[in-house]
C-alpha positions, -999 to 999 in steps of 0.1 A, spaced: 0 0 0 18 34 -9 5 56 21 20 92 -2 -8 89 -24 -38 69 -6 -56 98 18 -77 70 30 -57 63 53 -59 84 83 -34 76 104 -7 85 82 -6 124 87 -2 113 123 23 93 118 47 116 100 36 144 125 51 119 155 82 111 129 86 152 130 83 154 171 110 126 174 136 133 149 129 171 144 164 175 161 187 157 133 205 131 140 200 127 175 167 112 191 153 132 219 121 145 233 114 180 236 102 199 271 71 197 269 68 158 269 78 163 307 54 194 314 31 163 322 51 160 354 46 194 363 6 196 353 2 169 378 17 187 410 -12 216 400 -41 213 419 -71 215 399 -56 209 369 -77 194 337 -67 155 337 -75 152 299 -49 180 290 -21 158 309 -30 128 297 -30 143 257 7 152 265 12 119 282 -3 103 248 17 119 223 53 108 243 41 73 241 31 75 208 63 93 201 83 73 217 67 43 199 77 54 167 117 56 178 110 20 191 105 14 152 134 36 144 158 19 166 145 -22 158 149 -16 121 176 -34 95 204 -11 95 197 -11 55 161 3 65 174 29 92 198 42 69 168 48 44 152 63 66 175 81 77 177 100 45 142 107 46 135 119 75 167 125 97 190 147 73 165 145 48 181 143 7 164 140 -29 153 106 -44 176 111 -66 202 114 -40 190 88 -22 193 61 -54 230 75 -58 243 67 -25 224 38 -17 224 25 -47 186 9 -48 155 22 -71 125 44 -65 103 13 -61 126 -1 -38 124 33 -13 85 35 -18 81 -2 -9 107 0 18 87 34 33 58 17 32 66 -13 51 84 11 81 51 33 83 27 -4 87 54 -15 115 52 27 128 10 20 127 8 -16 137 28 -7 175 2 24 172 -24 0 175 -11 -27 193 -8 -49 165 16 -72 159 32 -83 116 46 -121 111 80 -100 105 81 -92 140 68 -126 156 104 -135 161 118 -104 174 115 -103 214 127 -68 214 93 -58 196 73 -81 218 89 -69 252 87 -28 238 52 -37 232 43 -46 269 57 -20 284 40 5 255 7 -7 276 19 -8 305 27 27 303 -10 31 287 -28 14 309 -14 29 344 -22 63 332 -57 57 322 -61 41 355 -42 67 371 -64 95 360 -96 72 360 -100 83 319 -112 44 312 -143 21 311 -143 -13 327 -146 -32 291 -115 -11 277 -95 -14 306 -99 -51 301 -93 -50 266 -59 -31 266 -52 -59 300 -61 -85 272 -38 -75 247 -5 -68 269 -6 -104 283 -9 -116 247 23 -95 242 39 -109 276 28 -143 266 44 -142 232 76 -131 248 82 -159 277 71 -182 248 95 -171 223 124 -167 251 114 -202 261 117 -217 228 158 -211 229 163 -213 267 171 -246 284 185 -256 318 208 -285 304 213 -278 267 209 -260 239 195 -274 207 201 -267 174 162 -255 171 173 -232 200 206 -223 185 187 -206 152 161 -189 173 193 -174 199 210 -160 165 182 -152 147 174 -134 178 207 -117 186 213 -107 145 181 -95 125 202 -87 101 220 -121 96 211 -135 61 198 -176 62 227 -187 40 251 -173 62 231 -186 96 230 -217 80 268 -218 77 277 -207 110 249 -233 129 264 -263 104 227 -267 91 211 -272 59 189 -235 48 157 -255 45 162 -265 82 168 -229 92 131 -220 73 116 -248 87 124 -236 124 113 -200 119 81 -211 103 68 -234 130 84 -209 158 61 -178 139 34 -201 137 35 -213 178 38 -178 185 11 -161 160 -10 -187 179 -10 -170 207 -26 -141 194 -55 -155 167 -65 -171 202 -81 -141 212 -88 -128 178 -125 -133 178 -130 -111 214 -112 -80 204 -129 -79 171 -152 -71 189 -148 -42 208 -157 -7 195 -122 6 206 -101 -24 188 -112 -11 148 -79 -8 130 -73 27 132 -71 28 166 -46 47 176 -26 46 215 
């Protein structure tokens, strides 16, 4: 889906206006002053709850979006890089990294579905295997769900929605940790998961070589590991479907 040119989707502009918020300061990552004039709101007595908890919002969301930055290929983060960081020309961009204007629209589009789905707590087979995502995503709702609580801005079926969700998260992440973690020894299952794990950059043919294994051994593992863990989440599938707050566009 090329997000430039479809205005159906509505959670684009927001997107790039969080992309702006994080990275508006080059090359270096940080959060302005106002992300922490939540912390002085609170200490005001009589102060409007909904006007902390919309700055509250926007440094998770923010911060959600770096998440992305930060768990991307170093191929994709140097892409981006040129984009949006020290932004440069297409044409630019093709000369020094040597790929084609399909290849940055494709490669865009993928990092704003990944910058969406943590948005709204969803979860791509690309990122099945990748604990960092899975752990990042718990304590995205953890921080979520202690300041709704906190400020009492919740109902009692959302709250157990959002509750729902994070120990999906939490339950992908002991499962996937558990799949390559043994108390006498490691198998060679467990070896590919560890250095998948470790590397997200390693290429199968060279994982392959370094674990002594065959490649179709090495897709076999990753398959039925992204299967046992997308399990855990078409579990529940059906229920949040459900829910008037769990549409697709549902932003943190």
């Amino acid at each position: 889906m090329n997000y430039d040119s479809d205005s159906n989707i509505l959670i684009y502009p927001l997107i790039k206006d969080y992309i702006r918020d994080v990275f508006s300061n080059g090359s270096r990552i940080e959060y302005s002053d106002a992300f922490f004039y939540p912390l002085l709101l609170d200490s005001c007595v009589g102060t409007d709850n909904s006007k902390v908890i919309s700055y509250q919002r926007r440094m998770i969301n923010t911060l959600a979006v770096s998440i992305i930055y930060n768990l991307l290929p170093a191929a994709d983060r140097k892409l981006f890089y040129f984009k949006h960081i020290k932004p440069q020309g297409e044409t630019r961009i093709i000369c020094d990294l040597d790929v084609s204007s399909r290849y940055i629209k494709q490669t865009m589009n993928r990092i704003y579905t990944k910058m969406i789905n943590i948005l709204c707590y969803r979860i791509s087979q690309d990122d099945l295997l990748d604990s960092r995502y899975l752990l990042n995503m718990v304590n995205i709702l953890d921080m979520r769900i202690s300041i709704m609580l906190r400020y009492g801005r919740t109902d009692s079926d959302y709250y157990h929605y959002l509750v729902g969700i994070r120990e999906q998260f939490s339950k992908a992440y002991i499962r996937y940790t558990d799949l390559y973690q043994s108390p006498k020894c490691i198998s060679a299952h467990a070896r590919v998961l560890m250095a998948f794990d470790f590397d997200r950059d390693i290429s199968i043919k060279f994982l392959a070589a370094k674990l002594k294994v065959g490649t179709p051994y090495i897709y076999f593992v990753l398959s039925n590991s992204r299967e046992e863990i997308g399990r855990i989440f078409r579990l529940e599938q059906d229920a949040h479907n459900g829910h008037p707050e769990s549409g697709e566009n549902n932003v943190l």
